[in-house]
C-alpha positions in Angstrom: 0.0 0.0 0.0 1.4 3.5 -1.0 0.3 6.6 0.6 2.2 10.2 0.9 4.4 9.2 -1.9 6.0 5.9 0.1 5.3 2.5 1.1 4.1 2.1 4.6 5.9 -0.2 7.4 4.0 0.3 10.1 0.3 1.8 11.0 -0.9 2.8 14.2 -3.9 0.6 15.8 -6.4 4.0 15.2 -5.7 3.2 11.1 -4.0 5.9 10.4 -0.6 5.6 8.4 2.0 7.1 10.2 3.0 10.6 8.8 6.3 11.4 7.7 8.7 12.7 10.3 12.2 12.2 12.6 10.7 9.6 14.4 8.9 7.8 11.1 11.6 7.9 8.8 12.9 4.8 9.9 9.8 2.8 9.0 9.0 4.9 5.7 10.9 3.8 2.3 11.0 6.4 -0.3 9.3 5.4 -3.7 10.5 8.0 -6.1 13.8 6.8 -5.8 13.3 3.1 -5.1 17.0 2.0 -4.7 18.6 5.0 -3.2 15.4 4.7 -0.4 16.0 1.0 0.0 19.9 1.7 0.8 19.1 4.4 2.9 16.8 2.1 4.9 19.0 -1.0 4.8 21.6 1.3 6.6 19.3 2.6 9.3 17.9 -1.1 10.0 21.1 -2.9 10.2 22.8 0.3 12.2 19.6 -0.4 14.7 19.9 -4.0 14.9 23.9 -3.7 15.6 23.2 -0.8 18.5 21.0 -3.8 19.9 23.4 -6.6 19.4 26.1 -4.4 21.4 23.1 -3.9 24.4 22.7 -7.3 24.6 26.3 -8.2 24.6 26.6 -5.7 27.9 23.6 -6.9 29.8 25.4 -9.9 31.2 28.8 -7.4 32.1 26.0 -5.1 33.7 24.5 -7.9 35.9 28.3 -9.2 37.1 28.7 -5.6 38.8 31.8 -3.7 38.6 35.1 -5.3 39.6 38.3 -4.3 41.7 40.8 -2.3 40.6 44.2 -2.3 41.0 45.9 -1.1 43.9 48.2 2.3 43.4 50.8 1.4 45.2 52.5 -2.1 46.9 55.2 -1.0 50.1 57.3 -3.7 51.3 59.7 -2.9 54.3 62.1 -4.7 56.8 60.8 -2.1 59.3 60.3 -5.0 61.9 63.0 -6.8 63.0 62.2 -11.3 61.1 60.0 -10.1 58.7 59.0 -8.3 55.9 55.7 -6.0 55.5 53.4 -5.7 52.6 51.2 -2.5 52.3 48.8 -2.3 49.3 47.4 1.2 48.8 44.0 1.0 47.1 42.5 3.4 44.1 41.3 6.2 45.9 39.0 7.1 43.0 37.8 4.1 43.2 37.2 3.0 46.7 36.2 6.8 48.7 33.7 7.6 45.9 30.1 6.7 46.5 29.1 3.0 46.0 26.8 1.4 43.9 25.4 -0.8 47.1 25.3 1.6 49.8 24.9 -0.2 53.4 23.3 1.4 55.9 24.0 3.3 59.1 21.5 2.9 62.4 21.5 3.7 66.0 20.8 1.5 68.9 20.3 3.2 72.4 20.9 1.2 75.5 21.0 1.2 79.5 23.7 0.0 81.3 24.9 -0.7 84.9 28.3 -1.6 84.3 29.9 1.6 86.1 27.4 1.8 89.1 24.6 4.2 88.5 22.7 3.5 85.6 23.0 5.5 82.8 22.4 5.7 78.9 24.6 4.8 75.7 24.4 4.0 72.3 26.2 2.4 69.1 25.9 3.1 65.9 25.8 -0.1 63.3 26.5 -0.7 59.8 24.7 -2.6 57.7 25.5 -3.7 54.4 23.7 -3.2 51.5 20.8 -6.1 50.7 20.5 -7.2 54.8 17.0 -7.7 55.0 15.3 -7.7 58.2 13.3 -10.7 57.5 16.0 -13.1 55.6 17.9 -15.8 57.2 21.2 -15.0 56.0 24.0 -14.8 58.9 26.5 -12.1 58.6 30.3 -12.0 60.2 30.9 -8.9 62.3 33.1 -6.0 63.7 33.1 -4.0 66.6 35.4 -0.5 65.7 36.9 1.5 69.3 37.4 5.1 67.7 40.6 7.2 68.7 41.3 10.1 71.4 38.1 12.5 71.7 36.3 10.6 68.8 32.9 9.3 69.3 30.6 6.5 67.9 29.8 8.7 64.9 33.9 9.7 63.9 34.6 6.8 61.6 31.3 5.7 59.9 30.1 9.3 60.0 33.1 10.1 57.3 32.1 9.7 54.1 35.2 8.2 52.6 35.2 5.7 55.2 31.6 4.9 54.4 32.5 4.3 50.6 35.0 2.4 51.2 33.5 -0.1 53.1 30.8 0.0 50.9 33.2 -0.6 47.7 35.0 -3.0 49.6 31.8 -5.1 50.1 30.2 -4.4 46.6 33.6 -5.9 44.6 34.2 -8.9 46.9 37.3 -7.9 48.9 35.5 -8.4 51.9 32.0 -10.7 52.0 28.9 -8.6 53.6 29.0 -8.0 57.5 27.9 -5.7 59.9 30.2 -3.3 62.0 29.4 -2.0 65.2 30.8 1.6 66.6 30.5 1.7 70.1 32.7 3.9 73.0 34.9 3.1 75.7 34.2 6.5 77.1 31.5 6.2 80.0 31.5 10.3 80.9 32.3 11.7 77.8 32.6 15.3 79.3 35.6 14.1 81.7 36.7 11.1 78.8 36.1 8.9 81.7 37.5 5.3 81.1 37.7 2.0 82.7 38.8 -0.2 80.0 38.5 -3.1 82.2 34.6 -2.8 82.9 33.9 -1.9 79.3 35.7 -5.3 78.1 34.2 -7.1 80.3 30.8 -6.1 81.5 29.4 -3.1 79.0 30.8 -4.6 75.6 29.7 -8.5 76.9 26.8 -8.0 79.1 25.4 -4.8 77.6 26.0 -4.5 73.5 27.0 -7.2 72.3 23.6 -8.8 73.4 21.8 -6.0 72.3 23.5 -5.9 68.7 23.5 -9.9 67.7 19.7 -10.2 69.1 18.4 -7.2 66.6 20.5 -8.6 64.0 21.3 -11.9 62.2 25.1 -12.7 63.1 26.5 -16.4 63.3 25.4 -15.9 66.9 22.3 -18.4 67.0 21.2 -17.3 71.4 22.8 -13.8 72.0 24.0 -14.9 75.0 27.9 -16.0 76.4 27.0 -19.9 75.0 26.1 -18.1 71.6 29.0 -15.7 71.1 31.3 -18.4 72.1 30.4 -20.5 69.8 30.6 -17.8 66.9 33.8 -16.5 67.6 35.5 -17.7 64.3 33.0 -14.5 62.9 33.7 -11.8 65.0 36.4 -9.2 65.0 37.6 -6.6 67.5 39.5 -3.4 65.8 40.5 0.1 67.0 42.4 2.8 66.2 45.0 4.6 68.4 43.2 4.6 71.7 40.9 2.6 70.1 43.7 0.4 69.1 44.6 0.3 73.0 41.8 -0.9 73.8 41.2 -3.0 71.0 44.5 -5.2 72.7 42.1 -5.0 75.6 39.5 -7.1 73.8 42.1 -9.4 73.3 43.4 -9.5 76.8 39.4 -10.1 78.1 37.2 -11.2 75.6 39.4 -13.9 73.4 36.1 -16.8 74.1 34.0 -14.1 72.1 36.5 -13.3 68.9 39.0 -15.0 66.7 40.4 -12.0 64.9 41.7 -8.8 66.6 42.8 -5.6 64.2 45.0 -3.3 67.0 45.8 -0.1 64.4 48.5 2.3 65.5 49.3 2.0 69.1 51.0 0.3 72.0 49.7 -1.7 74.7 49.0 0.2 77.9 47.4 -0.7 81.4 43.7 -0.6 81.6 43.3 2.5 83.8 45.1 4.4 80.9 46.3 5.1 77.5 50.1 5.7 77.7 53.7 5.4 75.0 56.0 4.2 78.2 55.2 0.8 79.0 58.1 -1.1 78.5 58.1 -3.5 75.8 59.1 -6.7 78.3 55.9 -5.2 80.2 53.5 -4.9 77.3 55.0 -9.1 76.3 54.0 -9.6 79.6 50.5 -8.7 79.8 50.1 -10.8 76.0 51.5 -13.7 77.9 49.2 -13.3 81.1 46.1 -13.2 78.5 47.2 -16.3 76.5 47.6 -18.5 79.7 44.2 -16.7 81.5 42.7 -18.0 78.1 44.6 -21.0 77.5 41.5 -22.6 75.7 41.9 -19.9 73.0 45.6 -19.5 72.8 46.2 -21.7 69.4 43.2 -20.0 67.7 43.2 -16.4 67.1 44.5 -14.2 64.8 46.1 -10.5 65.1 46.3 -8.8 62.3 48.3 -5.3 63.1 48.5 -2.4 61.2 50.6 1.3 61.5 51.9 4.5 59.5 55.6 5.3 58.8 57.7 7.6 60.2 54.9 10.3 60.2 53.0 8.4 62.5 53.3 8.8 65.9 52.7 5.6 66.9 55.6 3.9 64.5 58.1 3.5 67.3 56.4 1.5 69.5 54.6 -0.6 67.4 57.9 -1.2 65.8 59.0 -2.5 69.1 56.1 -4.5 70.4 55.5 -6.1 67.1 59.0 -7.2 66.8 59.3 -8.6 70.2 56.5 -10.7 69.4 57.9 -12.0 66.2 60.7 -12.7 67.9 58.5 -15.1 70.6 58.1 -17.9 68.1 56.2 -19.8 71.0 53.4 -18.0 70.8 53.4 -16.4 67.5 54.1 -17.5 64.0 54.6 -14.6 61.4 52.3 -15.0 57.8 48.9 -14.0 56.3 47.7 -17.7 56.5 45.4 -18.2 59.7 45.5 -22.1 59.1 49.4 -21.6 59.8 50.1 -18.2 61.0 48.1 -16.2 63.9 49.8 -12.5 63.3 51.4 -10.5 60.8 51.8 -6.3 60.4 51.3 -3.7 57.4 53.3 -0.6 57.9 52.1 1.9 55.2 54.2 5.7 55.0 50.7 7.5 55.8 49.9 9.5 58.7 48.4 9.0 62.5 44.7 9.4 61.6 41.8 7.3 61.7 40.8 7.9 58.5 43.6 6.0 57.7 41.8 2.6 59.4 39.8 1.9 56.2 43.3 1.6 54.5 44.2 -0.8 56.9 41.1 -2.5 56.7 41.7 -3.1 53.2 44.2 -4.6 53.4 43.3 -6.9 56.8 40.5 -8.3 54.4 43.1 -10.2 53.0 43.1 -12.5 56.1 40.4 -11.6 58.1 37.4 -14.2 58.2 39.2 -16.0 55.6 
């Protein structure tokens, strides 16, 4: 059928041809030059149908997600005295820009009684992206102590450190978990602390039972019987004074956790954060835990992390971690928890805690493996 001086390819349902236009042409052959209007045609069609052909052949890239890329920078150093450190710096572009699979950030608000009076606190948790509140799927997890004068929001609350975790998640260096920011602080006004009753009342007794019951961890009771026997999923970490304590987690709580991250800093006492504890001392106290814990001493893993010279806290990490590299009773050197239960990254950045979702990176690597 010929109308408007060309054959029609298409009609709309109402029975009227379609009119010449931009949007028509494709489906209109000219008559009045019959050959030059077929070639013109041909041309469109098969330049539609390849445009489709490349859509397709994208859709299944599309549906893998994107993938890692590689890291900037590799630092090896002798820094330590029996090993060698490997630092991998990640693609900033990559990782601290805003992720495809955002988790979530909530708040939980608690009582507890663990200093005397009662009196209120809170945590903030991370969720990743996809945890449903009604699914069955079990997720590892990480409770983060922030640094001097931070608070539960310091870490999370930074966007960077946000994305990464996000991007770490989303491209498989790390399988989904939840991370939990609590503080050691119980009068933040003063920056009260009594590391001792945080380890082992407020974080046991008070949020970790209020985290794993409102959310699906490998914890099946959210009780002491439960945590214990979920500990190969659950990881302590800090930074700096967070990273103090952190090594207080260790010292208490090794029936709760398998893997400890201690980031920039020394070991102190509990009553206080401090650089002069000798390092015989600090062995000591790692020693006193091991045998008060005996049950746990063959099956935990530290994975350590620190700047380089900028960082305040290189010295005596230097130190301590050397000392216990050189105490091949207790520790064995390597990123292979079947064989190995510590090993350090030393990376030339700065005393931050920004700088923790560097290290996290790179403790990924082991961590729940």
């Amino acid at each position: 059928m010929k109308e408007a001086g060309g054959t029609v390819l298409w009609r709309p349902k109402n029975g009227s041809p379609c009119t010449p236009s931009k949007k028509a042409e494709l489906y209109i052959i000219k008559t009045d030059d019959n050959k030059e209007g077929e070639t013109i045609a041909m041309k469109k069609i098969i330049a539609l149908l390849t445009a489709l052909m490349l859509l397709l052949t994208a859709i299944p890239a599309l549906a893998e997600g994107r993938t890692a890329p590689e890291d900037k920078k590799v630092i090896t150093t002798t820094d330590v005295v029996g090993a060698e450190t490997v630092f991998k710096k990640y693609d900033n572009k990559f990782y601290d820009e805003p992720s495809e699979q955002p988790g979530t950030v909530v708040r939980l608000d608690y009582t507890t009684t663990a200093y005397g009076a009662e009196q209120p606190g809170w945590v903030n948790v991370y969720l990743p992206y996809g945890y449903d509140e009604n699914g069955t799927e079990r997720y590892n997890i990480v409770y983060f102590l922030h640094g001097t004068n931070e608070t539960q929001d310091s870490l999370i609350g930074d966007e960077k450190a946000k994305n990464a975790i996000d991007n770490m998640i989303e491209v498989g260096i790390v399988e989904p978990f939840i991370m939990v920011f609590p503080t050691y602080y119980y009068d933040y006004e003063t920056r009260a602390i009594d590391m001792t009753t945080f380890s082992t009342k407020e974080i046991r007794s008070d949020i970790m039972p209020l985290v794993e019951s409102t959310y699906r961890t490998y914890a099946e009771t959210a009780d002491e019987a439960g945590f214990i026997a979920s500990r190969d999923h659950r990881a302590f970490c800090g930074y700096s004074r967070g990273c103090y304590a952190c090594w207080h987690q260790f010292f208490n709580n090794l029936d709760l956790a398998k893997w400890f991250m201690p980031f920039s800093a020394n070991i102190s006492g509990a009553d206080e954060m401090t650089l002069a504890m000798p390092v015989d001392e600090q062995m000591q106290m790692i020693k006193d835990a091991l045998a008060n814990q005996s049950e746990y001493k063959d099956d935990f893993f530290i994975y350590a992390a620190c700047g380089g010279k900028r960082d305040d806290m290189y010295t005596v990490m230097q130190e301590l971690i050397s000392a216990m590299i050189a105490d091949t009773e207790d520790f064995s050197f390597g990123t292979n928890p079947a064989e190995n239960n510590l090993y350090y990254s030393i990376s030339n950045e700065i005393h931050q805690t920004l700088m923790t979702r560097f290290y996290l990176y790179n403790a990924f690597d082991v961590v729940f493996k």
